[in-house]
C-alpha angles and dihedrals in degrees: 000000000000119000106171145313111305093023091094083044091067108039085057091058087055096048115008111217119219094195122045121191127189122191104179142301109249133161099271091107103042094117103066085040131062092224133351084267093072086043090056086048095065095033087058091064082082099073097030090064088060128101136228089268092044125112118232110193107190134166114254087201100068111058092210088063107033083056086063090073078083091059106061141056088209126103108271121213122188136217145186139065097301106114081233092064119100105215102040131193101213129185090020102197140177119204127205095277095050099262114147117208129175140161117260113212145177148148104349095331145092145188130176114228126199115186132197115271098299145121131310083241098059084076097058089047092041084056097050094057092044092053096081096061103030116075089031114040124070117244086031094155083071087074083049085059092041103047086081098053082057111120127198120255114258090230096054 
């Protein structure tokens, strides 16, 4: 939850993340912020809180997002459907019951996703948390196998 500028900042001080992933800055906090600017301010504490051996995964598909890549020393890792993106949700495709499926890629490798009935917009968020381990970790395409058994959190 996001309460403010300044609010992300100090959580960080209290427990310093090594990995910072934004999703996206949408409207569901305009209320505590003036514009979606100001929303993208405090989101971005995530990554400036990183270190030089830290890890920013950020959408390449929200310009507010992809902007933060400036404002960390971290690596930065990008996600989405953009070609520039690094870990890339290709052929984004609903069947007739809803299902979205896509192919995750990156790098040199592939793997083809298929996720329970749900939005369009689950692929590019499904990408995102697979970005982190994809492109570094060995036996990768696992995450691929696992991204449909994902169910969503009872609270969202």
């Amino acid at each position: 939850m996001v309460c403010g500028v300044g609010h992300i900042t100090h959580l960080t001080r209290i427990a310093p993340p090594t990995v910072g992933l934004v999703l996206d800055v949408g409207t569901a906090h305009v209320g505590e912020f003036v514009a979606r600017e100001q929303i993208a301010k405090a989101k971005g504490e995530r990554v400036e809180a990183l270190l030089e051996n830290g890890l920013a995964v950020l959408n390449a598909d929200d310009p507010l997002v992809a902007a933060m890549a400036s404002r960390t020393p971290a690596k930065v890792l990008t996600f989405g459907t953009s070609n520039d993106a690094d870990v890339r949700a290709v052929d984004v495709a609903l069947d007739a019951s809803g299902r979205a499926s896509f192919t995750l890629a990156a790098a040199d490798a592939q793997a083809r996703v298929d996720l329970s009935p749900a939005a369009v917009r689950s692929a590019n968020r499904r990408c995102g948390g697979c970005s982190g381990p994809w492109p570094t970790v060995p036996g990768s395409r696992r995450a691929a196998r696992t991204v449909p058994r994902a169910t969503r959190s009872p609270t969202r």
